[in-house]
mmCIF file of the N, C-alpha and C atoms, coordinates in Angstrom:
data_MODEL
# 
_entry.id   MODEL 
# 
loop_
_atom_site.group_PDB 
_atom_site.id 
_atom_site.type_symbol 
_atom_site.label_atom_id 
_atom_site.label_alt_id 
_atom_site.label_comp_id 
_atom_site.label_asym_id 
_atom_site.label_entity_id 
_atom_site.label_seq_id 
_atom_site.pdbx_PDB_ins_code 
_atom_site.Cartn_x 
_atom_site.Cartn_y 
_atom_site.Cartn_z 
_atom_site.occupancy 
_atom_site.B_iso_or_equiv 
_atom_site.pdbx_formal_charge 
_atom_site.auth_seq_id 
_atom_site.auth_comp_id 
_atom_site.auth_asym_id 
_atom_site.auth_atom_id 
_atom_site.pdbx_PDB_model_num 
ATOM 1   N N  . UNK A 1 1  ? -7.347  -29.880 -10.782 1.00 0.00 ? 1  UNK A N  1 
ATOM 2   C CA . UNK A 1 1  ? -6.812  -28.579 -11.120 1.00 0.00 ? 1  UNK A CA 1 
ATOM 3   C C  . UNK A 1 1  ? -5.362  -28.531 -10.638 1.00 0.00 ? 1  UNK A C  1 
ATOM 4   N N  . UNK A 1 2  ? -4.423  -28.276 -11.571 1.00 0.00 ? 2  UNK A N  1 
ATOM 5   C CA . UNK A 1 2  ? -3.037  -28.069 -11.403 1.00 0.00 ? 2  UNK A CA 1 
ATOM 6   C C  . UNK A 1 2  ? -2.390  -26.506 -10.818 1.00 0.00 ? 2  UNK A C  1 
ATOM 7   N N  . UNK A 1 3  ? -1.901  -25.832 -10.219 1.00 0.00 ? 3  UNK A N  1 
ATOM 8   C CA . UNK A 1 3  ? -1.087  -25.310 -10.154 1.00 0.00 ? 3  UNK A CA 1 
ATOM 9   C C  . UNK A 1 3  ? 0.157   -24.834 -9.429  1.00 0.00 ? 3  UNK A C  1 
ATOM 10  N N  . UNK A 1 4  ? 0.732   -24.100 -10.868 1.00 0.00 ? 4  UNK A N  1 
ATOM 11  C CA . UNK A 1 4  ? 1.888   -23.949 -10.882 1.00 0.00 ? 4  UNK A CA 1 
ATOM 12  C C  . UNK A 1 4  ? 2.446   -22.424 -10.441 1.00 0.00 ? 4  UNK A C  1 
ATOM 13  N N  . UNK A 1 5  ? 3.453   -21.915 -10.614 1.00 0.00 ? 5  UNK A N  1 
ATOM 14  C CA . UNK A 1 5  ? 3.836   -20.611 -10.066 1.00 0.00 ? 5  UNK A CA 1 
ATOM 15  C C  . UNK A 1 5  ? 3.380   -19.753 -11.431 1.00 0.00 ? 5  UNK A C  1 
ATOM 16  N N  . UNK A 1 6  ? 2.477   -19.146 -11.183 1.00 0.00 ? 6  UNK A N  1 
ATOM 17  C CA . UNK A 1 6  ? 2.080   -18.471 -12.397 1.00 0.00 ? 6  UNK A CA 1 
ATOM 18  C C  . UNK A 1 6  ? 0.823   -18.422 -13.580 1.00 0.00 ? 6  UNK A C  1 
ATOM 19  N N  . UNK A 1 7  ? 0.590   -19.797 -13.163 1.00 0.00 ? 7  UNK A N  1 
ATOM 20  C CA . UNK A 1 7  ? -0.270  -20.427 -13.944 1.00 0.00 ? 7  UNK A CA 1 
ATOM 21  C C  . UNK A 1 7  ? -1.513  -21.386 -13.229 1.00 0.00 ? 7  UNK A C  1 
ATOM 22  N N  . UNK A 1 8  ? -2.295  -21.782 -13.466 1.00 0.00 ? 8  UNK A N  1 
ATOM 23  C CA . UNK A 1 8  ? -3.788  -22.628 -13.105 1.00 0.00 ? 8  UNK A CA 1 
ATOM 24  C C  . UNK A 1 8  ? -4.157  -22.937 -14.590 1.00 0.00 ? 8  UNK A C  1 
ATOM 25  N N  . UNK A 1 9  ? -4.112  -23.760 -14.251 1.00 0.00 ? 9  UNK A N  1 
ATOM 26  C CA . UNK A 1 9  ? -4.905  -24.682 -15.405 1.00 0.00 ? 9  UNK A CA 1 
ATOM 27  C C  . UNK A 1 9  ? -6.323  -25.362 -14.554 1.00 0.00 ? 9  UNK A C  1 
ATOM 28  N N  . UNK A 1 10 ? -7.046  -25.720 -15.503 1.00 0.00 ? 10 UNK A N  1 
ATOM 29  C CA . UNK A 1 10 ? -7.891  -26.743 -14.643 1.00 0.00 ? 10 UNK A CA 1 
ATOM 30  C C  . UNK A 1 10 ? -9.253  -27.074 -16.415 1.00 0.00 ? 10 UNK A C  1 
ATOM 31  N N  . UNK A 1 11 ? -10.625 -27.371 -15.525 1.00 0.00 ? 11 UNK A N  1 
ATOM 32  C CA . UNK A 1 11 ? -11.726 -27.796 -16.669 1.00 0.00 ? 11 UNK A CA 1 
ATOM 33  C C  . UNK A 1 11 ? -12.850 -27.254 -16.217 1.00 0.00 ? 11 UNK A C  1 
ATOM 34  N N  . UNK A 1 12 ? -13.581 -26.596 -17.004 1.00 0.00 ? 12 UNK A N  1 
ATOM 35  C CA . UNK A 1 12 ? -14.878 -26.454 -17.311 1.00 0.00 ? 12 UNK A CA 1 
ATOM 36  C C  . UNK A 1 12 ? -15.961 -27.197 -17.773 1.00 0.00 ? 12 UNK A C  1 
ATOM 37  N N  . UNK A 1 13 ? -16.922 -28.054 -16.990 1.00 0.00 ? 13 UNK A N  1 
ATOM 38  C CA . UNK A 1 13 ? -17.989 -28.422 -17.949 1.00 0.00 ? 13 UNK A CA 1 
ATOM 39  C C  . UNK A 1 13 ? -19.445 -27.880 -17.712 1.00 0.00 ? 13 UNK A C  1 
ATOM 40  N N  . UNK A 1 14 ? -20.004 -28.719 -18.332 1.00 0.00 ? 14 UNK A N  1 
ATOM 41  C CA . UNK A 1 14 ? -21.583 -28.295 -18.589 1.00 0.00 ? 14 UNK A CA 1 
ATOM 42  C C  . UNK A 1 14 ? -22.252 -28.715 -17.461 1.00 0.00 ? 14 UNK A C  1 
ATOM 43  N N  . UNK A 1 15 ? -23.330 -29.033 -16.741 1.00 0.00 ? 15 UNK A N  1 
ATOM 44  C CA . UNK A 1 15 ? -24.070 -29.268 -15.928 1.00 0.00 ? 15 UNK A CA 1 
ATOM 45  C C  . UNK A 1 15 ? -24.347 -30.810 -15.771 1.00 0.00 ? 15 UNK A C  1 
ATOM 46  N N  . UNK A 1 16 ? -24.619 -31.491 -16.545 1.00 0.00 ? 16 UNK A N  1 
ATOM 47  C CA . UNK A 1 16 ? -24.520 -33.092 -16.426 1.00 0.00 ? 16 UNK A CA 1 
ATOM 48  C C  . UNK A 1 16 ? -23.281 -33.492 -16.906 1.00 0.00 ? 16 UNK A C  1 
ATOM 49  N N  . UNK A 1 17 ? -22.604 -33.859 -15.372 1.00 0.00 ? 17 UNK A N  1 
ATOM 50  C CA . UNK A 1 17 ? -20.813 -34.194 -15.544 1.00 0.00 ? 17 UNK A CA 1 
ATOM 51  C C  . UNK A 1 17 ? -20.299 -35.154 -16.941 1.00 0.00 ? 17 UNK A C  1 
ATOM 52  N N  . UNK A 1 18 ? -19.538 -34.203 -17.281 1.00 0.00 ? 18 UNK A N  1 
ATOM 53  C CA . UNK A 1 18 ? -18.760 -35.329 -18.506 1.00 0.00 ? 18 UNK A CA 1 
ATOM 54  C C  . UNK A 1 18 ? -19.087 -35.176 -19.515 1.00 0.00 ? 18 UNK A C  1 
ATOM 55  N N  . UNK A 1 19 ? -20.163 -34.155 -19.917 1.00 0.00 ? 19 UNK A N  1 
ATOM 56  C CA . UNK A 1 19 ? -20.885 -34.253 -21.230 1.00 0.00 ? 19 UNK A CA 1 
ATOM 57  C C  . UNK A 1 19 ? -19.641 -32.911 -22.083 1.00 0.00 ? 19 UNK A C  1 
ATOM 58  N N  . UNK A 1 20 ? -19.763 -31.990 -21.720 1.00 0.00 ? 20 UNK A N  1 
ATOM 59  C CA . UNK A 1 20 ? -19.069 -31.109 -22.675 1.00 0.00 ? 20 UNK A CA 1 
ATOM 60  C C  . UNK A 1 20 ? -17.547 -30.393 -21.874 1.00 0.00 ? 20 UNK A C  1 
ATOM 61  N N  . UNK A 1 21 ? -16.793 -31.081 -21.764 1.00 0.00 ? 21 UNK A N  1 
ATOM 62  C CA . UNK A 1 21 ? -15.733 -30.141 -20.822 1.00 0.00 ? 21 UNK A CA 1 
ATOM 63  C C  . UNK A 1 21 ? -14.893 -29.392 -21.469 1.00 0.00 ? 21 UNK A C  1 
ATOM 64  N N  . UNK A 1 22 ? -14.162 -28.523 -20.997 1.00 0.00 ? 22 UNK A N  1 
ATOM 65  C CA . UNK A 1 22 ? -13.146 -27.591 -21.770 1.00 0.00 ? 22 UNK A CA 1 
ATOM 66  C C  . UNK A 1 22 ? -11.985 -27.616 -20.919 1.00 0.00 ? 22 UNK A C  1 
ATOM 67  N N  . UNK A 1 23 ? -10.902 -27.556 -21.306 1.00 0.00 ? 23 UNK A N  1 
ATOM 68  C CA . UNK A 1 23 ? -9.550  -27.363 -20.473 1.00 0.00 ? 23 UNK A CA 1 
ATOM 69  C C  . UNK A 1 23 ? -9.169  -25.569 -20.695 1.00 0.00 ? 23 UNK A C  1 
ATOM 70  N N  . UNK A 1 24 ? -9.007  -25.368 -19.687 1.00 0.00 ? 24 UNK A N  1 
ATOM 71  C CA . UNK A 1 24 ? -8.429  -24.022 -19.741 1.00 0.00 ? 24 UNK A CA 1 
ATOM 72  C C  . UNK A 1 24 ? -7.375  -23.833 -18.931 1.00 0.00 ? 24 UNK A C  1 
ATOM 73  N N  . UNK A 1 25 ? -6.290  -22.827 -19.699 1.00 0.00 ? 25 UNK A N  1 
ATOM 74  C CA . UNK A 1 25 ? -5.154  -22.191 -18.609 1.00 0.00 ? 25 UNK A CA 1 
ATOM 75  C C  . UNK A 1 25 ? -5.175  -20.881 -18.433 1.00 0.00 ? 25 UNK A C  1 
ATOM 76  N N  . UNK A 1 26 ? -4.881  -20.741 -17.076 1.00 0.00 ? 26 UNK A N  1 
ATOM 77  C CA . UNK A 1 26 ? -4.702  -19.116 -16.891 1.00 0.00 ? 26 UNK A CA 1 
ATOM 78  C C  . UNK A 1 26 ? -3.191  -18.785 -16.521 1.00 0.00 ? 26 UNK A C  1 
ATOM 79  N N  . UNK A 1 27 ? -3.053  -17.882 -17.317 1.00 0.00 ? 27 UNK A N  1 
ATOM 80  C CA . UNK A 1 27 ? -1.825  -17.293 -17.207 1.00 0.00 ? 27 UNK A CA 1 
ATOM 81  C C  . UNK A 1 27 ? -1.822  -16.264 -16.322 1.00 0.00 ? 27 UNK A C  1 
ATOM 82  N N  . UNK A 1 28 ? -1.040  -15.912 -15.123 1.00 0.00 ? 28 UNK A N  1 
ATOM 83  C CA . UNK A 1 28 ? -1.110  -14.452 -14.488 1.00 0.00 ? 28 UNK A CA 1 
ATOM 84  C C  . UNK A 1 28 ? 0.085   -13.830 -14.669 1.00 0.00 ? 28 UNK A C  1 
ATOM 85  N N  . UNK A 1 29 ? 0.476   -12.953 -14.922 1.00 0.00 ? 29 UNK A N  1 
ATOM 86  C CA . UNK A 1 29 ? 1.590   -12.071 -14.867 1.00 0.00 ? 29 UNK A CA 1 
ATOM 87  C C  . UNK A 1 29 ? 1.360   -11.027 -14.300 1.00 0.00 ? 29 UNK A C  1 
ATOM 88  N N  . UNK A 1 30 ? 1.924   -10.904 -13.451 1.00 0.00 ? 30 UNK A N  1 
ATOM 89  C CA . UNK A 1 30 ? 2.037   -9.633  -12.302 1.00 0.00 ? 30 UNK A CA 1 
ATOM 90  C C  . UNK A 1 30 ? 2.938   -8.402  -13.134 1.00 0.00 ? 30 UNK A C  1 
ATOM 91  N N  . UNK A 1 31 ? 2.527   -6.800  -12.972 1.00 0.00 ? 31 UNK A N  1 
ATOM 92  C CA . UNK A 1 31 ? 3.247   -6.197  -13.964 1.00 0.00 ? 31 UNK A CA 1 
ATOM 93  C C  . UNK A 1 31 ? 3.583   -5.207  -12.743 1.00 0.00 ? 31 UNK A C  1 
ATOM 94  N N  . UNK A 1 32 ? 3.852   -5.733  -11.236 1.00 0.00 ? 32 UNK A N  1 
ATOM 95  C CA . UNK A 1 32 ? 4.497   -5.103  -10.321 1.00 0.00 ? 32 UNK A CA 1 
ATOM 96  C C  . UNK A 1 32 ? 5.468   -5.961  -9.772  1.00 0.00 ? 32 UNK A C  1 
ATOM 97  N N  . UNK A 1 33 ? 6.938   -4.701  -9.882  1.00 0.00 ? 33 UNK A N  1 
ATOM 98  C CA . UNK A 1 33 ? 7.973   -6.259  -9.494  1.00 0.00 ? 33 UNK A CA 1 
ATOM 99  C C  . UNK A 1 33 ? 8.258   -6.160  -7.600  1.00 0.00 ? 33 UNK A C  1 
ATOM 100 N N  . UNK A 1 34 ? 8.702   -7.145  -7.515  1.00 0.00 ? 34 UNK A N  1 
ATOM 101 C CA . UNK A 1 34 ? 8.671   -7.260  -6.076  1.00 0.00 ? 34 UNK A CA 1 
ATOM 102 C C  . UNK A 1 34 ? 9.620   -6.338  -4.802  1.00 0.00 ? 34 UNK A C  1 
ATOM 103 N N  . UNK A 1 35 ? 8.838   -6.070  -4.151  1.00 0.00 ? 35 UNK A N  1 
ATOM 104 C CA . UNK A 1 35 ? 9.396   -5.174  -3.267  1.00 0.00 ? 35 UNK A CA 1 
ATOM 105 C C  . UNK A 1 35 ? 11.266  -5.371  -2.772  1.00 0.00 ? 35 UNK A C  1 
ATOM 106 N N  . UNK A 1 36 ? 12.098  -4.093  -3.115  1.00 0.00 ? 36 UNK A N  1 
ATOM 107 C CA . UNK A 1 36 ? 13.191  -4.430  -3.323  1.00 0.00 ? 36 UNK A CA 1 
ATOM 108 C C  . UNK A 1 36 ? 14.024  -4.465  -1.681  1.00 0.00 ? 36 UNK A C  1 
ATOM 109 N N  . UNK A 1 37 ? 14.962  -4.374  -1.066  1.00 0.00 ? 37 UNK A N  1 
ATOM 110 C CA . UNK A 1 37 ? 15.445  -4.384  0.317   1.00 0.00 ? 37 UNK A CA 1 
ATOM 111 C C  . UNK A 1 37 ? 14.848  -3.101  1.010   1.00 0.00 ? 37 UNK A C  1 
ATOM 112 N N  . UNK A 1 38 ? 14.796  -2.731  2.190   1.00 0.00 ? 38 UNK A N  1 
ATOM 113 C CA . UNK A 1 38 ? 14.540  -1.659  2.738   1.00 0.00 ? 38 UNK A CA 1 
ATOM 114 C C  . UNK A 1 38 ? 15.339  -0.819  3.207   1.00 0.00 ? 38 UNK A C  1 
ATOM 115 N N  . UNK A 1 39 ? 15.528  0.292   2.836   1.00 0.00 ? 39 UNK A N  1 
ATOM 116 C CA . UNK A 1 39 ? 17.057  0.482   3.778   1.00 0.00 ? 39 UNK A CA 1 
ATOM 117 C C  . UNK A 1 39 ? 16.503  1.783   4.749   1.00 0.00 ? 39 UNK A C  1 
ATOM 118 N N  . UNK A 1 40 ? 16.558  1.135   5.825   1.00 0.00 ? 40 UNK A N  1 
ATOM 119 C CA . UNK A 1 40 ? 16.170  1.601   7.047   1.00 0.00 ? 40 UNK A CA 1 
ATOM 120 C C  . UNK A 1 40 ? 16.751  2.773   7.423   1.00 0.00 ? 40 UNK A C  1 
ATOM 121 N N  . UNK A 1 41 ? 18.188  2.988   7.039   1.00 0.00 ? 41 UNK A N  1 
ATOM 122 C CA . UNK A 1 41 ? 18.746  4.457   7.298   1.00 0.00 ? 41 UNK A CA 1 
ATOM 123 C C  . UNK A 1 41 ? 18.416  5.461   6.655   1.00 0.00 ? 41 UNK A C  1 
ATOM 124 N N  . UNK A 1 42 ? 17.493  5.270   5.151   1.00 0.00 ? 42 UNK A N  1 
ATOM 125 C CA . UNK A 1 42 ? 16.285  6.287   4.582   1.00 0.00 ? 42 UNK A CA 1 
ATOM 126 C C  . UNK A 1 42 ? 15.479  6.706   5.210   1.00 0.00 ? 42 UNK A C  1 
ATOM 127 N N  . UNK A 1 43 ? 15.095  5.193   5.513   1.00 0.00 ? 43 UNK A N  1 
ATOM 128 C CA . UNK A 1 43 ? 13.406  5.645   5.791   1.00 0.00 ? 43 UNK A CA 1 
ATOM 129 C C  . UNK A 1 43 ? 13.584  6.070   7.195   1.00 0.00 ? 43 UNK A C  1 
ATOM 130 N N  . UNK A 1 44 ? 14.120  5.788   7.773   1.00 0.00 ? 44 UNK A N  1 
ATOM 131 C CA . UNK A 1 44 ? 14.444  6.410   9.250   1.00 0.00 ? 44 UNK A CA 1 
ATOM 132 C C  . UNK A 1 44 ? 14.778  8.076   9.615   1.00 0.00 ? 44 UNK A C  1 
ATOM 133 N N  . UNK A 1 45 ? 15.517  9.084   8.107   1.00 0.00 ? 45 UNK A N  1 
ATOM 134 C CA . UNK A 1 45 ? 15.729  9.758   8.079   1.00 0.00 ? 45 UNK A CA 1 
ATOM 135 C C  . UNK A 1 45 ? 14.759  10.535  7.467   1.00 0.00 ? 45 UNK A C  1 
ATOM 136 N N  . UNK A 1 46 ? 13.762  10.007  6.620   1.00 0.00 ? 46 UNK A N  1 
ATOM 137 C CA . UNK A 1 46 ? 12.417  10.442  6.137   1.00 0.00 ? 46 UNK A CA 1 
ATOM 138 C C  . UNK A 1 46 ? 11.216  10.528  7.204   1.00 0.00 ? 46 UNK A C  1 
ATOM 139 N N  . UNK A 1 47 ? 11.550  9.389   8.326   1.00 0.00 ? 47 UNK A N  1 
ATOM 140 C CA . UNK A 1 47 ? 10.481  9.422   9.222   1.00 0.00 ? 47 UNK A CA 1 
ATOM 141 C C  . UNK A 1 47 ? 11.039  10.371  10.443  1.00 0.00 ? 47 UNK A C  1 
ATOM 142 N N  . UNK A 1 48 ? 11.838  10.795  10.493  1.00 0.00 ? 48 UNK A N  1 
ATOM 143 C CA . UNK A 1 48 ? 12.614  12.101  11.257  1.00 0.00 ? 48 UNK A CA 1 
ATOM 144 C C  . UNK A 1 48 ? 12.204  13.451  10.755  1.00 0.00 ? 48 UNK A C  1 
ATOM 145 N N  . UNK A 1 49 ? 12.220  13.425  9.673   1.00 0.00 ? 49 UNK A N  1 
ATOM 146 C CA . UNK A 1 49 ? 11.805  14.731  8.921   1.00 0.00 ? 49 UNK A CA 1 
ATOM 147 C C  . UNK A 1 49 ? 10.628  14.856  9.163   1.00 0.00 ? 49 UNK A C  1 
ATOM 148 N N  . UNK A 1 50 ? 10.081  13.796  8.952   1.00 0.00 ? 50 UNK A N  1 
ATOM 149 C CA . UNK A 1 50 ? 8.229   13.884  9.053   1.00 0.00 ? 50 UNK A CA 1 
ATOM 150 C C  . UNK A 1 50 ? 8.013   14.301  10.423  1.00 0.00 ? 50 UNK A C  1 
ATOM 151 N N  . UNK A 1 51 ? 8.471   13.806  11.368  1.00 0.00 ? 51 UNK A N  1 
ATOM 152 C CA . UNK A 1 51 ? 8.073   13.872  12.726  1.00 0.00 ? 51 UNK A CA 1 
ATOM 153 C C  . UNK A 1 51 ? 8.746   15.070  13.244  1.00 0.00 ? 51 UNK A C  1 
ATOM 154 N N  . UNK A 1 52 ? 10.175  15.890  13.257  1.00 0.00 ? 52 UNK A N  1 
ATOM 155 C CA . UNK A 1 52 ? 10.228  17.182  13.410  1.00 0.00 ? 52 UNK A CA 1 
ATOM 156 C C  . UNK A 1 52 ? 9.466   18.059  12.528  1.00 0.00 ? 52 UNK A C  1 
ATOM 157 N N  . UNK A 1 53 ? 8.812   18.445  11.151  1.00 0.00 ? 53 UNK A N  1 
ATOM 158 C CA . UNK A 1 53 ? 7.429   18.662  10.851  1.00 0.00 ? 53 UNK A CA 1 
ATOM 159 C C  . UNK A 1 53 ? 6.774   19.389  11.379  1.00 0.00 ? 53 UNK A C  1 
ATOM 160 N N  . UNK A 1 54 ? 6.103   18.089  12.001  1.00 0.00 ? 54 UNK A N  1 
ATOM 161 C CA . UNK A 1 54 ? 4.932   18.099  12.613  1.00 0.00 ? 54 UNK A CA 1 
ATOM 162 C C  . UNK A 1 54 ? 5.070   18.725  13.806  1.00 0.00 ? 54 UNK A C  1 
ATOM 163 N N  . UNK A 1 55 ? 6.603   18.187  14.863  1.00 0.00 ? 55 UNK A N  1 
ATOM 164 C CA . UNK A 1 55 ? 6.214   19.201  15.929  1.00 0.00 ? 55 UNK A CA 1 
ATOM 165 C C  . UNK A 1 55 ? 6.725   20.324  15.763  1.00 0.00 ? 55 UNK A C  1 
ATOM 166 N N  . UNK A 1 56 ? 7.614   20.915  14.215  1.00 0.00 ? 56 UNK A N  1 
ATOM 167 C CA . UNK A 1 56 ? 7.451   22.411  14.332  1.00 0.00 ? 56 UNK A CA 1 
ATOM 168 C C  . UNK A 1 56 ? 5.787   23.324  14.014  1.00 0.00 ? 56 UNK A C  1 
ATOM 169 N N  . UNK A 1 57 ? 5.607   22.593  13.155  1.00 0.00 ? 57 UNK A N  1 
ATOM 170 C CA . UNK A 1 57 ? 4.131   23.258  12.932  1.00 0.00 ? 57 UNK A CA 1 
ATOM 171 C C  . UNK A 1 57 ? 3.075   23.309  14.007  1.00 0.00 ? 57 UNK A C  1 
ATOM 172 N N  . UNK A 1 58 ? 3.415   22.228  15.033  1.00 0.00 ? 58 UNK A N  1 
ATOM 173 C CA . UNK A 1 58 ? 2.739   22.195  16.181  1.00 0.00 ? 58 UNK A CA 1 
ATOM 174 C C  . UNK A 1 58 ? 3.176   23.670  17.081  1.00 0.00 ? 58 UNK A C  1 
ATOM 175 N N  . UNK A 1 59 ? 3.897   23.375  17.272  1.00 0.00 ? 59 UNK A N  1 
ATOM 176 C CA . UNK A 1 59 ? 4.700   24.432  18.287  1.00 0.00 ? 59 UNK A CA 1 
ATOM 177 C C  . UNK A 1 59 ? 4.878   26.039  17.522  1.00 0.00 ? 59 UNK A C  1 
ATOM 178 N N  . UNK A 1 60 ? 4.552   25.866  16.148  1.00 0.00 ? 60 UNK A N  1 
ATOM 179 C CA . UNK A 1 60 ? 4.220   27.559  15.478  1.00 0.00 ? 60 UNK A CA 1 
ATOM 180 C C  . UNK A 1 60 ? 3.176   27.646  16.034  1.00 0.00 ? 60 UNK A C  1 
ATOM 181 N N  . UNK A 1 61 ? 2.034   26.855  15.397  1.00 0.00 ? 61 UNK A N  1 
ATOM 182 C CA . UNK A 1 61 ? 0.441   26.800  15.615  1.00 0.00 ? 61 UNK A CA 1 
ATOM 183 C C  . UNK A 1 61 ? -0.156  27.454  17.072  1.00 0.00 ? 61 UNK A C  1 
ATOM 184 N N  . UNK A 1 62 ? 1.001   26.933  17.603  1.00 0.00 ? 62 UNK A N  1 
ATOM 185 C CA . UNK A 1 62 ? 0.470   27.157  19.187  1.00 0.00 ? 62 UNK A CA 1 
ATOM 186 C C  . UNK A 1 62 ? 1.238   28.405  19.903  1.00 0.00 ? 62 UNK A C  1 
ATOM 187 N N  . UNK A 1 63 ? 2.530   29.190  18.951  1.00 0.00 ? 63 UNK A N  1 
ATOM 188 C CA . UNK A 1 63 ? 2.640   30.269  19.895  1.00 0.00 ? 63 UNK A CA 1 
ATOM 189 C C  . UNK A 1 63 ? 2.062   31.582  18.478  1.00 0.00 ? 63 UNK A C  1 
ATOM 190 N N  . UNK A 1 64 ? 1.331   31.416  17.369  1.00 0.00 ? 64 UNK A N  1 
ATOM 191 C CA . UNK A 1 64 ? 0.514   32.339  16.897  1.00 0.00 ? 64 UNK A CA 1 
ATOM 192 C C  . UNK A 1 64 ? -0.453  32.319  17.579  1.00 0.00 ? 64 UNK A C  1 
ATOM 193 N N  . UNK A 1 65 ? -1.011  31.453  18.107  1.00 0.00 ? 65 UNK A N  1 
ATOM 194 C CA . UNK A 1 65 ? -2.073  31.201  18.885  1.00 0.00 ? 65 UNK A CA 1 
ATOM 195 C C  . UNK A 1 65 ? -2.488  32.195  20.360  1.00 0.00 ? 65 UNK A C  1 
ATOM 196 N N  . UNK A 1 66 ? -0.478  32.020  21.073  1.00 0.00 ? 66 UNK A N  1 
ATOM 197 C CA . UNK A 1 66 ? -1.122  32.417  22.288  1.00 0.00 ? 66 UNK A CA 1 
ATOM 198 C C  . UNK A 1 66 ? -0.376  33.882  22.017  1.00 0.00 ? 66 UNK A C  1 
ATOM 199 N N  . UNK A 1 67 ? 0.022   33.985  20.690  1.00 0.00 ? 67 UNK A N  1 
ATOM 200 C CA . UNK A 1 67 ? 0.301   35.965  20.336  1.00 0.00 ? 67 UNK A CA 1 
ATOM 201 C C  . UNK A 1 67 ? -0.983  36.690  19.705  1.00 0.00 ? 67 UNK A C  1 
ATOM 202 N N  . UNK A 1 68 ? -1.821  36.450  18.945  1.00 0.00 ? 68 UNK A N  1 
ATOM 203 C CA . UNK A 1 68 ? -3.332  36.471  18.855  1.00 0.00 ? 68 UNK A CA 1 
ATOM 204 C C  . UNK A 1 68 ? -4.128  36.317  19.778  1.00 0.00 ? 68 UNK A C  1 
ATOM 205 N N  . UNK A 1 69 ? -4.111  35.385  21.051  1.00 0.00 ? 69 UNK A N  1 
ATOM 206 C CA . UNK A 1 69 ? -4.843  35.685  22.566  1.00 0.00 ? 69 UNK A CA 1 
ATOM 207 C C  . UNK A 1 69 ? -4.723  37.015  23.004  1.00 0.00 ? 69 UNK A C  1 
ATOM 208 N N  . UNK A 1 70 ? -3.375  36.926  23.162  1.00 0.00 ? 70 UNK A N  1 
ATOM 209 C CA . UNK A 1 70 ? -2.703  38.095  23.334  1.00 0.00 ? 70 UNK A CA 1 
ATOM 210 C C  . UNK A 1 70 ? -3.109  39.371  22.996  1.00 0.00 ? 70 UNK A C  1 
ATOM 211 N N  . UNK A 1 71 ? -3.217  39.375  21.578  1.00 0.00 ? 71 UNK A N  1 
ATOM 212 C CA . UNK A 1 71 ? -4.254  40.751  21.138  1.00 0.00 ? 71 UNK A CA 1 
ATOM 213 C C  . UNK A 1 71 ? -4.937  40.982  21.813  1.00 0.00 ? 71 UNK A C  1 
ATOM 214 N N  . UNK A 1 72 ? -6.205  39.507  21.706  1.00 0.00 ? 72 UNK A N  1 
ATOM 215 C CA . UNK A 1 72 ? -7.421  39.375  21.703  1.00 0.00 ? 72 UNK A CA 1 
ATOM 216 C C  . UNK A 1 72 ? -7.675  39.966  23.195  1.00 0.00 ? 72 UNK A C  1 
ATOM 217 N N  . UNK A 1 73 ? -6.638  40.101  23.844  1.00 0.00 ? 73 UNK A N  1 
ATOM 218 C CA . UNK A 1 73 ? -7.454  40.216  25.363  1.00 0.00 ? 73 UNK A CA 1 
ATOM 219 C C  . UNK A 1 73 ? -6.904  41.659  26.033  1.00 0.00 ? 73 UNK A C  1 
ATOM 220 N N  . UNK A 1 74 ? -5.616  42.547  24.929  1.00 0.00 ? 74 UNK A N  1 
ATOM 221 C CA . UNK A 1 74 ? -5.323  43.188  25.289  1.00 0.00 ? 74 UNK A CA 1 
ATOM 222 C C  . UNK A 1 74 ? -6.335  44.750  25.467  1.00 0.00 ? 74 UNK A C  1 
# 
């Protein structure tokens, strides 16, 4: 069995070697192209956003929280 970048070839036979073989190729083509450079000063500024977010919603979460205690106990 041969392969190549893209391709496999190889043979198929029947059960008692040699009697009926077939050659086959497989072709693969990938229809996703390859991951392009990263540019870190994006994603760095996307993963900033994400992470102030989270600790504003944290830090809302938690002073509705202790203004609703607040009610709750007044």
């Amino acid at each position: 069995m041969a392969i190549q970048p893209g391709v496999i070839t190889g043979q198929i036979c029947d059960v008692p070697p040699g009697k009926n073989c077939q050659a086959i190729t497989l072709s693969i083509e990938s229809p996703y192209q390859p991951v392009s450079e990263i540019d870190y000063a994006k994603a760095g500024l996307l993963w900033g956003l994400a992470f102030t977010s989270v600790i504003f919603l944290y830090l809302f979460s938690k002073g509705i929280g202790l203004i609703l205690n607040m009610v709750k106990n007044a």
